[in-house]
mmCIF file of the C-alpha atoms, coordinates in Angstrom:
data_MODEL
# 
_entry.id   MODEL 
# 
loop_
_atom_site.group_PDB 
_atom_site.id 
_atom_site.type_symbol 
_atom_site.label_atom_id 
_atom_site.label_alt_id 
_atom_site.label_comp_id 
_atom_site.label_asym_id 
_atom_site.label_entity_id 
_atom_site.label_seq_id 
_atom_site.pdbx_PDB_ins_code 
_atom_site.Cartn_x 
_atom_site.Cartn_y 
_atom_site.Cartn_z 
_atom_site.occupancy 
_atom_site.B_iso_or_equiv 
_atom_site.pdbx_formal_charge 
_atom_site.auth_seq_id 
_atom_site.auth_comp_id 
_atom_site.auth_asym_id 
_atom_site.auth_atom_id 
_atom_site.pdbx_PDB_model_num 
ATOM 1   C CA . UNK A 1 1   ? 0.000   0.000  0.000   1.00 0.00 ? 1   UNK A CA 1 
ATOM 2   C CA . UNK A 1 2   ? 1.250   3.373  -0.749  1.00 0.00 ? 2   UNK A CA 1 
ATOM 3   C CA . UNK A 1 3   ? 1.556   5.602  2.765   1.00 0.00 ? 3   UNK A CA 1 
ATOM 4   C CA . UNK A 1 4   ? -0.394  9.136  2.052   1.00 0.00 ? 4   UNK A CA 1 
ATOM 5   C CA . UNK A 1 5   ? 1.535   12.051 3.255   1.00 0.00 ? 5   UNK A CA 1 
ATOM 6   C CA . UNK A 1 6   ? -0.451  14.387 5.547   1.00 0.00 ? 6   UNK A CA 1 
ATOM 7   C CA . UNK A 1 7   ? -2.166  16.766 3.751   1.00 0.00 ? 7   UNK A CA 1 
ATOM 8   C CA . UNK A 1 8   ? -3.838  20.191 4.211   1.00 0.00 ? 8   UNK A CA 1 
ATOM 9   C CA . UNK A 1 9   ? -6.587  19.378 2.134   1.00 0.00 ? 9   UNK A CA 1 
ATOM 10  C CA . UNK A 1 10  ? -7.006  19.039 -1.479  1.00 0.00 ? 10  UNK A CA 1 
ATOM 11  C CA . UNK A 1 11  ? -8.916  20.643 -4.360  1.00 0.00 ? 11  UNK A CA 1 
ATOM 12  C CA . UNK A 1 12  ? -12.203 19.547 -4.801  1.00 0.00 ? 12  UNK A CA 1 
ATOM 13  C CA . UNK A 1 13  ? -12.422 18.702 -8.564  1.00 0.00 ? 13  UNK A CA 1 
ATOM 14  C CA . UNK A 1 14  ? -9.198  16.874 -7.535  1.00 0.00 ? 14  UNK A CA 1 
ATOM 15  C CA . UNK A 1 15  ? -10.824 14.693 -4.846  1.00 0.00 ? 15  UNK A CA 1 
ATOM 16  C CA . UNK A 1 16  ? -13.757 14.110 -6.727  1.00 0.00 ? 16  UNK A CA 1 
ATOM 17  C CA . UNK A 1 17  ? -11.658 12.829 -9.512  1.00 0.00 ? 17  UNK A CA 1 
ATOM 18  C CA . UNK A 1 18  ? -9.416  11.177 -7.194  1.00 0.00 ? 18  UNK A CA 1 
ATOM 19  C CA . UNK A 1 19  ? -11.900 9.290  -5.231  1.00 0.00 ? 19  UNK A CA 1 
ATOM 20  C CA . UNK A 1 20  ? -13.869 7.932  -8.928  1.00 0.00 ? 20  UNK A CA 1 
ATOM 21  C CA . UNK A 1 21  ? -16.946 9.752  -9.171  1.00 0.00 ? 21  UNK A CA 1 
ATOM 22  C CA . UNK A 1 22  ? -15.892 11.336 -12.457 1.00 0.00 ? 22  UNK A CA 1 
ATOM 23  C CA . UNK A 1 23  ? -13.283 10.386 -15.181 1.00 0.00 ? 23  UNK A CA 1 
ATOM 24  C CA . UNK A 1 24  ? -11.655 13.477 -15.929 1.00 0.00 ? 24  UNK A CA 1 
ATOM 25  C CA . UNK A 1 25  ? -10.987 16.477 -13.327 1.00 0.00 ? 25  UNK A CA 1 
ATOM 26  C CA . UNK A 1 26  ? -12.092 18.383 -16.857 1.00 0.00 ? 26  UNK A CA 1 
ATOM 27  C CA . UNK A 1 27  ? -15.535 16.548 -16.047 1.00 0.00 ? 27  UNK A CA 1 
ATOM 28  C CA . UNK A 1 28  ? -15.420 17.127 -12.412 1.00 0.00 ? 28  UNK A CA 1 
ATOM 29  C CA . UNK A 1 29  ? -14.712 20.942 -12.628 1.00 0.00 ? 29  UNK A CA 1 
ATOM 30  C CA . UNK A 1 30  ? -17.847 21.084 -14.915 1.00 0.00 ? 30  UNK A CA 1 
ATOM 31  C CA . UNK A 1 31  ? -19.961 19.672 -12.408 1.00 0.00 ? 31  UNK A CA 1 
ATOM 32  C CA . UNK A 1 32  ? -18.908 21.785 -9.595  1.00 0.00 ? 32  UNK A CA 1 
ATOM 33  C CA . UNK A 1 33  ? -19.579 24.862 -12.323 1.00 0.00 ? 33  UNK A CA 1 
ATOM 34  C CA . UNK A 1 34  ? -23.005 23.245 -12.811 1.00 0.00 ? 34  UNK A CA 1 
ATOM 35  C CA . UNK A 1 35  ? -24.411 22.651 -9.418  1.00 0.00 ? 35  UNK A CA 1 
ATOM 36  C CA . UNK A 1 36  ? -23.908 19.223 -9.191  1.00 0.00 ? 36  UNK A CA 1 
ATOM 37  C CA . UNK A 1 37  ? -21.989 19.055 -6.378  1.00 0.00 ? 37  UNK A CA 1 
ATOM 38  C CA . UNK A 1 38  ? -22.401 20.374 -2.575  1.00 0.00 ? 38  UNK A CA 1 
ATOM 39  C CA . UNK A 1 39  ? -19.524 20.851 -0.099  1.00 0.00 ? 39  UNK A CA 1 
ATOM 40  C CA . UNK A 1 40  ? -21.779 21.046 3.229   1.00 0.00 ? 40  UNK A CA 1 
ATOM 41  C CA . UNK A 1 41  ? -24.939 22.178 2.267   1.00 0.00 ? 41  UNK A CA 1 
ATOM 42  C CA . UNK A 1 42  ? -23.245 24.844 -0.238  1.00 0.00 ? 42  UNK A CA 1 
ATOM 43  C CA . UNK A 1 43  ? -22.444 24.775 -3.752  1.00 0.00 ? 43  UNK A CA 1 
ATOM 44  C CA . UNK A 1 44  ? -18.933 24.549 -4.318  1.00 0.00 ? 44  UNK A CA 1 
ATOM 45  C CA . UNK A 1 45  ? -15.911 26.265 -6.217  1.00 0.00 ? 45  UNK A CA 1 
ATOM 46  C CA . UNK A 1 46  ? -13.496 23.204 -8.090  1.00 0.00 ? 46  UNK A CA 1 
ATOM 47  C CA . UNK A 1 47  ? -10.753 24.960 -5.680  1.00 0.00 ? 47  UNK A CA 1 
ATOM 48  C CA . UNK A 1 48  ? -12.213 24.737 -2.343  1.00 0.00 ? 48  UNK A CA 1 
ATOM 49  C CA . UNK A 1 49  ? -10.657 22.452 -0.196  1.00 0.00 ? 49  UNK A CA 1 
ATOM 50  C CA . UNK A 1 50  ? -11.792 19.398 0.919   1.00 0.00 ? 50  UNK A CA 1 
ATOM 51  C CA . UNK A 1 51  ? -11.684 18.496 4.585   1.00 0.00 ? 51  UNK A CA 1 
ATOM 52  C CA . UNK A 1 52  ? -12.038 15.332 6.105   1.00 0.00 ? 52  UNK A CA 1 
ATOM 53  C CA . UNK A 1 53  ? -15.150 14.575 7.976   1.00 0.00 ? 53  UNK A CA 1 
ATOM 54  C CA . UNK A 1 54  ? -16.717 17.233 5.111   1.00 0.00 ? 54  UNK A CA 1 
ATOM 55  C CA . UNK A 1 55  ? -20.139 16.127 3.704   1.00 0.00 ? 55  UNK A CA 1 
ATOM 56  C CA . UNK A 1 56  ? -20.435 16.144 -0.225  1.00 0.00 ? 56  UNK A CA 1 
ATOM 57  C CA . UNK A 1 57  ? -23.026 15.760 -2.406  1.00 0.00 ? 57  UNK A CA 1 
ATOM 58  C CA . UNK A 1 58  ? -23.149 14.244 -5.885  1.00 0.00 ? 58  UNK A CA 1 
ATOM 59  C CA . UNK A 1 59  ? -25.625 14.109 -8.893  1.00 0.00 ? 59  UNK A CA 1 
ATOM 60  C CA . UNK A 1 60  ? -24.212 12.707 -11.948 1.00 0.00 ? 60  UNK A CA 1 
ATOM 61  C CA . UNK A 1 61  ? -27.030 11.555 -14.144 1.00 0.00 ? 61  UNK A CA 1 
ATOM 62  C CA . UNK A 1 62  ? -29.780 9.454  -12.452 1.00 0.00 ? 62  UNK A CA 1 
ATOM 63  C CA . UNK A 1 63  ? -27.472 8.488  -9.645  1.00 0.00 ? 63  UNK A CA 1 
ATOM 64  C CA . UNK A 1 64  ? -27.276 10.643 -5.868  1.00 0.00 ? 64  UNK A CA 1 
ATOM 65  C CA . UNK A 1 65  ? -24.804 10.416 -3.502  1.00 0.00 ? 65  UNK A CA 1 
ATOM 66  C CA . UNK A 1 66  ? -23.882 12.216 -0.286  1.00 0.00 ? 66  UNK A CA 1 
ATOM 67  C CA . UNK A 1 67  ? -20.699 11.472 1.618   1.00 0.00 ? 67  UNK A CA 1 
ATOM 68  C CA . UNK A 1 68  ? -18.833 11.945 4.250   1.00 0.00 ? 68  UNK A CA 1 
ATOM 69  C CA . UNK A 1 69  ? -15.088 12.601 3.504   1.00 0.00 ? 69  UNK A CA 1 
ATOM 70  C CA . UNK A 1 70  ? -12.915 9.813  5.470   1.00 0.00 ? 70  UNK A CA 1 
ATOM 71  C CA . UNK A 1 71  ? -9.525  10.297 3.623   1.00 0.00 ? 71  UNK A CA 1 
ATOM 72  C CA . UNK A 1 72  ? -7.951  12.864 1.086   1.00 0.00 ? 72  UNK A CA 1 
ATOM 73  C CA . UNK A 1 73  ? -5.576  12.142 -2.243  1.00 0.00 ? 73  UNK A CA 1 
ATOM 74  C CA . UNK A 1 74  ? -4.777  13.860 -4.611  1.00 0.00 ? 74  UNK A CA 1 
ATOM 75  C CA . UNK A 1 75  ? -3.698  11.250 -6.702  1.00 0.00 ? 75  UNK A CA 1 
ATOM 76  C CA . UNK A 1 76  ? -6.274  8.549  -8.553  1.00 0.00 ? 76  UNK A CA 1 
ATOM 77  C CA . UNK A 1 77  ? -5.779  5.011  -7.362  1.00 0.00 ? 77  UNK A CA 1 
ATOM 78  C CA . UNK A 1 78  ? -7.189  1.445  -7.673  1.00 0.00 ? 78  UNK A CA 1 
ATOM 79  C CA . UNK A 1 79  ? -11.135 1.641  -7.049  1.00 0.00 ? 79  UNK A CA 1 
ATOM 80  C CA . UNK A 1 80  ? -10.843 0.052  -3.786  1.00 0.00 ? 80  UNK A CA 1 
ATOM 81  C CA . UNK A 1 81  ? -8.219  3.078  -2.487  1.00 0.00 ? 81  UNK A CA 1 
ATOM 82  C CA . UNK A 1 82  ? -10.683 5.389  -3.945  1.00 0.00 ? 82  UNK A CA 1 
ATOM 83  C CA . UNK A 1 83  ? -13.616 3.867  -2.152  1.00 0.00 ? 83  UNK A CA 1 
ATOM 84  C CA . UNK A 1 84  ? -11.808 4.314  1.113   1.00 0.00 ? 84  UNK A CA 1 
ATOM 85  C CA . UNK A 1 85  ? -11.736 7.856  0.786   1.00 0.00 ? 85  UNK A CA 1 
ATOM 86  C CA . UNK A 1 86  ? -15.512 8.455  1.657   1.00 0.00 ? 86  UNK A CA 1 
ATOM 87  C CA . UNK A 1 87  ? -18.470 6.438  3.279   1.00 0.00 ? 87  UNK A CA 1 
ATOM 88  C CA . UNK A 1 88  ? -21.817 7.078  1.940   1.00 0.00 ? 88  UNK A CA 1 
ATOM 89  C CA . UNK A 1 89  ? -24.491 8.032  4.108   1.00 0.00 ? 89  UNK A CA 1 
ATOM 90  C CA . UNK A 1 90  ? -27.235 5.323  5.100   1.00 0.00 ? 90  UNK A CA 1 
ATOM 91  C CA . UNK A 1 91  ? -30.151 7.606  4.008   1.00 0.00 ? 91  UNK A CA 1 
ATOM 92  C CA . UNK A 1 92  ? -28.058 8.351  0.512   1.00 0.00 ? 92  UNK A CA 1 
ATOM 93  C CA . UNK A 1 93  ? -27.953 4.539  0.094   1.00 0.00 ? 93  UNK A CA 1 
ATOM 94  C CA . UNK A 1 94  ? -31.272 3.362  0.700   1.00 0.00 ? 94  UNK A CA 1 
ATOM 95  C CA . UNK A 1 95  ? -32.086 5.785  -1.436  1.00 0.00 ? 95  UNK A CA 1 
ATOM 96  C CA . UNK A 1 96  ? -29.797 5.181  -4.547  1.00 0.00 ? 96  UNK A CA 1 
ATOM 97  C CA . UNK A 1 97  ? -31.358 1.606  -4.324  1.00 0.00 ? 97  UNK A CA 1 
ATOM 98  C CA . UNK A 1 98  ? -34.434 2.587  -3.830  1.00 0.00 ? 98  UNK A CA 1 
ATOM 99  C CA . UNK A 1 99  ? -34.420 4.949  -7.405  1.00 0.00 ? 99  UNK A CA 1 
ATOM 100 C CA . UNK A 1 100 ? -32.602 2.022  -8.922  1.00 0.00 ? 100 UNK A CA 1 
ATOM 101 C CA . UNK A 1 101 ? -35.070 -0.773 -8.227  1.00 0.00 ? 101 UNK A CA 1 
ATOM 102 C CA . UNK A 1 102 ? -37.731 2.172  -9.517  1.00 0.00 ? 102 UNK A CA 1 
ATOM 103 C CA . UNK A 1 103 ? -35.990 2.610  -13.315 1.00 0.00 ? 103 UNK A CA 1 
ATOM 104 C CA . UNK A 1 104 ? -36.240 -1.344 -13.412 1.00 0.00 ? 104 UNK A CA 1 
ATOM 105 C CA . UNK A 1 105 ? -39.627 -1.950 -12.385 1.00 0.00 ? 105 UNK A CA 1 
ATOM 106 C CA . UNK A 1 106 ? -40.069 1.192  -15.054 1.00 0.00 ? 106 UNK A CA 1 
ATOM 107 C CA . UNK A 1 107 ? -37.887 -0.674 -18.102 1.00 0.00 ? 107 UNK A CA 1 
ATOM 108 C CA . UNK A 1 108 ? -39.508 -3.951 -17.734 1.00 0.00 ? 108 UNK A CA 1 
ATOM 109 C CA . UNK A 1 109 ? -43.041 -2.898 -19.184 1.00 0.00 ? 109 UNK A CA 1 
ATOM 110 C CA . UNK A 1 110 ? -41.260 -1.635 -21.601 1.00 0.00 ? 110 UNK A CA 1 
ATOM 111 C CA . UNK A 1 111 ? -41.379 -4.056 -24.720 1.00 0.00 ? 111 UNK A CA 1 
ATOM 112 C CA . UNK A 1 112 ? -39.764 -2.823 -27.776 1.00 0.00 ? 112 UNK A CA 1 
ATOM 113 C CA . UNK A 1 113 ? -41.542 -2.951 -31.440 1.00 0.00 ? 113 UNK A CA 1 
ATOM 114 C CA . UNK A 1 114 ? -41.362 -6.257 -33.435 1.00 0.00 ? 114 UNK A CA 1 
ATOM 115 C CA . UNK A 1 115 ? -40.675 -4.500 -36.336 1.00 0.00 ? 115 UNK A CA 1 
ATOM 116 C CA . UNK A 1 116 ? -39.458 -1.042 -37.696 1.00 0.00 ? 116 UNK A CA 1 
ATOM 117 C CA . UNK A 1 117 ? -41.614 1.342  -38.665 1.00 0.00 ? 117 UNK A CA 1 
ATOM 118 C CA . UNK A 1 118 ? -42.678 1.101  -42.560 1.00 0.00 ? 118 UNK A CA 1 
ATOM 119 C CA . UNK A 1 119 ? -43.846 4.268  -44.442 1.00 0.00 ? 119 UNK A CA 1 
ATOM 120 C CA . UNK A 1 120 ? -46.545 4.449  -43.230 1.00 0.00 ? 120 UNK A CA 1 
ATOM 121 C CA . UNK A 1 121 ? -46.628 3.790  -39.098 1.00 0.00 ? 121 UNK A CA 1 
ATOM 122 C CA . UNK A 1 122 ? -43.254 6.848  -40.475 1.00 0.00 ? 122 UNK A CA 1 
ATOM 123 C CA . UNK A 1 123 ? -46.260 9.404  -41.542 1.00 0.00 ? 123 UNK A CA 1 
ATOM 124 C CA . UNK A 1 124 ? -48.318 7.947  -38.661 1.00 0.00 ? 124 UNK A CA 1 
ATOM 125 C CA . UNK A 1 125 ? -45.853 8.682  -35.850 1.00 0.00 ? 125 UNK A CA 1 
ATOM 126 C CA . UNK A 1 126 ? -44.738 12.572 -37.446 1.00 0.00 ? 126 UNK A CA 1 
ATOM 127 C CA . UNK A 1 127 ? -48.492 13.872 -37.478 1.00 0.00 ? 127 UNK A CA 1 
ATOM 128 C CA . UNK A 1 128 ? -48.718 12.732 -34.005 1.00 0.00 ? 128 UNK A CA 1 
ATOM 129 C CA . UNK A 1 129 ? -45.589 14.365 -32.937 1.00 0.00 ? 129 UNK A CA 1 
ATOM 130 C CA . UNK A 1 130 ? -47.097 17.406 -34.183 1.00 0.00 ? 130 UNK A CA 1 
ATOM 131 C CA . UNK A 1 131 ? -50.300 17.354 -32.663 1.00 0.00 ? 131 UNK A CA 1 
ATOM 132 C CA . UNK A 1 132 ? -48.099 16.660 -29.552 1.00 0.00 ? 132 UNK A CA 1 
ATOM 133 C CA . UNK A 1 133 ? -45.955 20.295 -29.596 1.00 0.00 ? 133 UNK A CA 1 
ATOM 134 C CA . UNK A 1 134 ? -49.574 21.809 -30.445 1.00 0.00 ? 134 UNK A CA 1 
# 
């Protein structure tokens, strides 16, 4: 295992990148820029240093997660380093699983076509689109 040297605190877009919730920092920075992510309670600058014990919240696409900071890096790792740099809340969990066995209860009555649509079902399907933004 590689021994951390004690640290200040890092950058936020760093950690976030650091501890896998995004692939890029490039990615990271743009969700701090775009609300996406709360450093206790507030939104945050990519800058702002991270603290441990901090709580952070993350929405990246469907998925919600709020966690408490348990160890800083500013380097990325192997997944399992990464996930020992926070512990998700109870209450964020349940409810990640929660919204997850939702979307597949959702995409099971979902059947798709048996067939594409011919010329016709084509004409069909654009005159109801139509009506629709009527």
């Amino acid at each position: 295992t590689h021994e951390q040297p004690l640290m200040d605190g890092v950058r936020l877009d760093q950690w976030l990148w650091a501890a896998r919730f995004f692939k890029t920092r490039a990615l990271a920075r743009a969700a701090i820029d775009g609300g996406k992510v709360q450093y206790q309670g507030h939104t945050g600058k990519p800058g702002k240093r991270v603290d441990i014990g901090a709580e952070i919240s993350v929405q990246r696409g469907q998925e919600h997660w709020v966690v408490l900071v348990t160890g800083l890096a500013a380097q990325r790792r192997g997944a399992s380093e990464a996930a020992a740099l926070y512990a998700e809340t109870p209450a964020s969990e349940a409810s990640r699983a929660q919204r997850a066995l939702d979307r597949k209860v959702a995409n099971q009555s979902f059947s798709p076509p048996a067939q594409r649509p011919d010329r016709r079902d084509r004409g069909r399907i654009i005159r109801f689109q139509r009506l629709e933004k009527s």
